[in-house]
C-alpha positions in Angstrom: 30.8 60.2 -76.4 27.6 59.9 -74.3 27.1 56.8 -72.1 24.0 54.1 -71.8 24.3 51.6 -68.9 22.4 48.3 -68.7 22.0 50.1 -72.0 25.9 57.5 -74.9 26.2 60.3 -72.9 27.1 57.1 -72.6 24.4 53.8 -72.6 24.2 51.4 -70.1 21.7 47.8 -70.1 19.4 46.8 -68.2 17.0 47.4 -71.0 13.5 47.3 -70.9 10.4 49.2 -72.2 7.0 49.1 -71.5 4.8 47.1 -73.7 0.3 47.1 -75.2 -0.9 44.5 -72.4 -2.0 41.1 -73.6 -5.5 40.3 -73.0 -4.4 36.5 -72.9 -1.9 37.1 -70.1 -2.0 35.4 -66.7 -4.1 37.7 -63.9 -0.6 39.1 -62.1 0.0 38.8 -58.6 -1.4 41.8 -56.9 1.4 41.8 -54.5 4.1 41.8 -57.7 5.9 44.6 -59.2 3.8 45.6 -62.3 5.5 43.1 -65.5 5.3 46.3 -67.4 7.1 48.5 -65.7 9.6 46.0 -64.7 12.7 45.7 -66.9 14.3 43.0 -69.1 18.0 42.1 -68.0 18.0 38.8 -70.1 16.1 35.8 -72.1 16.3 32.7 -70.9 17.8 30.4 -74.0 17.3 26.5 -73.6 18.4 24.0 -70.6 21.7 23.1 -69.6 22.4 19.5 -68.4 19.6 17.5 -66.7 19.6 19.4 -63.5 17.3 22.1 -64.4 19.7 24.9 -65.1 19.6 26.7 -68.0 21.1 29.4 -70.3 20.2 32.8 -70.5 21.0 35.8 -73.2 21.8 38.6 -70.8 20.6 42.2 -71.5 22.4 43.6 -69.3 26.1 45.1 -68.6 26.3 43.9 -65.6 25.8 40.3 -65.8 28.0 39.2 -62.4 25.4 41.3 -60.9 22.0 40.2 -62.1 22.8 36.4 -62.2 24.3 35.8 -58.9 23.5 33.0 -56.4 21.0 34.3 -53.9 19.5 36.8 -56.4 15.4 37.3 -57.5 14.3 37.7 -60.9 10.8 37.8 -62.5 9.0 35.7 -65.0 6.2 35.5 -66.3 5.2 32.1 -66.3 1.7 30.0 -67.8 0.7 30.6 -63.7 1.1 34.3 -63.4 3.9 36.7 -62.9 6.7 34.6 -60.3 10.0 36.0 -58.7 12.8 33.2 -59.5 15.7 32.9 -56.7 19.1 31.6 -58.9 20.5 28.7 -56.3 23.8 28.6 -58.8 25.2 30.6 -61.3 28.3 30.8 -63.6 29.0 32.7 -66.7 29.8 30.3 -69.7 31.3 31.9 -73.4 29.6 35.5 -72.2 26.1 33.9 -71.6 25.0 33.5 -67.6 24.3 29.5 -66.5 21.9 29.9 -64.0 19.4 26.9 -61.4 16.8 28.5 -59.9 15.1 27.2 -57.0 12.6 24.4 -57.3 13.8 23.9 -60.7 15.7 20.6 -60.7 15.1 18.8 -63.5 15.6 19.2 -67.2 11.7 19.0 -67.9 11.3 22.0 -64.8 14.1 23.9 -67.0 12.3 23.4 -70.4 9.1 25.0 -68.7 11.6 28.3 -68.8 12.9 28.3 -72.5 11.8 32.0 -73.9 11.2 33.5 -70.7 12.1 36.9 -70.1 13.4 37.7 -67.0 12.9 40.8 -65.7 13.8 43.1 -62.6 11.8 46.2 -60.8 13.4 49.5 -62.2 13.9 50.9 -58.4 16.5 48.0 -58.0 18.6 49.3 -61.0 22.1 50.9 -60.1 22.2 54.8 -59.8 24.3 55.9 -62.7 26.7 59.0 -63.5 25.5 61.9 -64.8 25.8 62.1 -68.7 24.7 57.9 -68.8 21.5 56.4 -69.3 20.0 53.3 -69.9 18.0 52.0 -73.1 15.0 52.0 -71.8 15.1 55.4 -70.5 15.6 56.8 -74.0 13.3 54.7 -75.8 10.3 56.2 -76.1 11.3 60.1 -75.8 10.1 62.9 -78.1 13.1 64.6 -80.2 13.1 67.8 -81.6 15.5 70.4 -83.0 16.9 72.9 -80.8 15.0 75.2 -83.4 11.9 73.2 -82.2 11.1 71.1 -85.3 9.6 67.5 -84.3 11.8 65.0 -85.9 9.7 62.2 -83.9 9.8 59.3 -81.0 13.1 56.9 -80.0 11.7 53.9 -80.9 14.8 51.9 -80.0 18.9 52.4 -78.9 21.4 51.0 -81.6 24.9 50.2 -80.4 28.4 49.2 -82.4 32.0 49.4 -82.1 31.2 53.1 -83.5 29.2 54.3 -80.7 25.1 54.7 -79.9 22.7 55.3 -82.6 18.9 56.8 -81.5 16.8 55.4 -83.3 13.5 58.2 -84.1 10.5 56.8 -85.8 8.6 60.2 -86.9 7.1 61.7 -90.2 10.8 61.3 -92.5 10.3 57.3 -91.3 13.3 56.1 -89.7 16.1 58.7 -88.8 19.3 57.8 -87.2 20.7 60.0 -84.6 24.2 59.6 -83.2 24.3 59.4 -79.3 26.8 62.3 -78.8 26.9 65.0 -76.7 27.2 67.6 -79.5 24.5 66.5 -81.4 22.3 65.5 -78.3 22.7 68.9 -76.7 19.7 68.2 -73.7 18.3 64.4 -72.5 15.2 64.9 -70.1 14.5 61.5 -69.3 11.7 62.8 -66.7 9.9 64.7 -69.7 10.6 62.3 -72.0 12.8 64.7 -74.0 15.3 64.6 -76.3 16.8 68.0 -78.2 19.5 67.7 -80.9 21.4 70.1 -82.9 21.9 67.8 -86.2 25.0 68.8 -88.4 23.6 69.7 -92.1 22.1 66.9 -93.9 22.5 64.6 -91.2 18.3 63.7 -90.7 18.2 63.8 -94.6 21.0 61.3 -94.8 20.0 59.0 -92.5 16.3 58.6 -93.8 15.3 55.1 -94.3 
């Protein structure tokens, strides 16, 4: 099987994926890494305590990592786009428990609920060959090694079974498994994806 990190070959996450600007947004610090190129390693849930920390859903694998004391993240706050230092951290049933600086009371930590936090994709860890993460894949053509468009990875499905691609193109939905026989070439430079689908496979996983 194929690996995905921070999302295979295998799949790693830190995922993340570019998204259509929002006219609405706050102006972004010119001197900030651009928010859409950056890449989402977690949500931040609700407050914890009265002492402005607060819960976060990771999206990442490697959560020690991402939410350690000492460490910056970005949010995008109703001021503009701000890098958050995490005074204190500790992991709590899976989910990271985190107090950034400057944020010290429960009504500071209810300014945060939603936010996505985010990290500059040069800071991500280099990863073996034959492992990728999410947002790497998402968004890369597929074809057929025959050269038949089968259509875009529009996001990266995971389970106790292994990685599903999931291609948005002219069938609708098709659901590619992430494995090295089937995925026989990942460009993620070109954006390019070629398979070599068993028979009836893109017809059987139409939706």
């Amino acid at each position: 099987m194929m690996g995905i990190r921070d999302a295979g070959p295998g799949i790693r996450k830190d995922r993340g994926g570019s998204r259509v600007p929002d006219p609405g947004s706050p102006t972004p610090d010119p001197r900030s890494p651009s928010w859409d190129d950056m890449v989402l390693v977690g949500r931040i849930a609700r407050p914890h305590g009265l002492r402005g920390q607060v819960i976060v859903n990771p999206e990442t694998d490697f959560v020690e990592d991402r939410f350690a004391a000492g460490a910056a993240l970005w949010a995008r706050l109703s001021e503009g786009d701000e890098a958050l230092t995490i005074t204190s951290a500790r992991v709590q049933g899976g989910r990271p428990v985190v107090g950034f600086a400057g944020f010290s009371t429960i009504e500071d930590a209810e300014r945060l609920a939603g936010v996505e936090l985010r990290v500059p994709e040069e800071t991500l860890q280099t990863l073996a060959a034959g492992v990728y993460y999410q947002h790497q894949l998402v968004g890369c053509e597929v074809k057929t090694v025959a050269g038949a468009t089968v259509g875009e990875v529009s996001r990266v499905d995971g389970g106790a079974g292994g990685s599903l691609l999931a291609v948005r193109g002219a069938r609708g939905e098709v659901l590619i498994p992430l494995a090295q026989h089937i995925c026989v070439e990942i460009d993620v430079a070109a954006r390019r994806i070629r398979i070599d689908p068993p028979e009836g496979l893109l017809e059987l996983n139409e939706r």
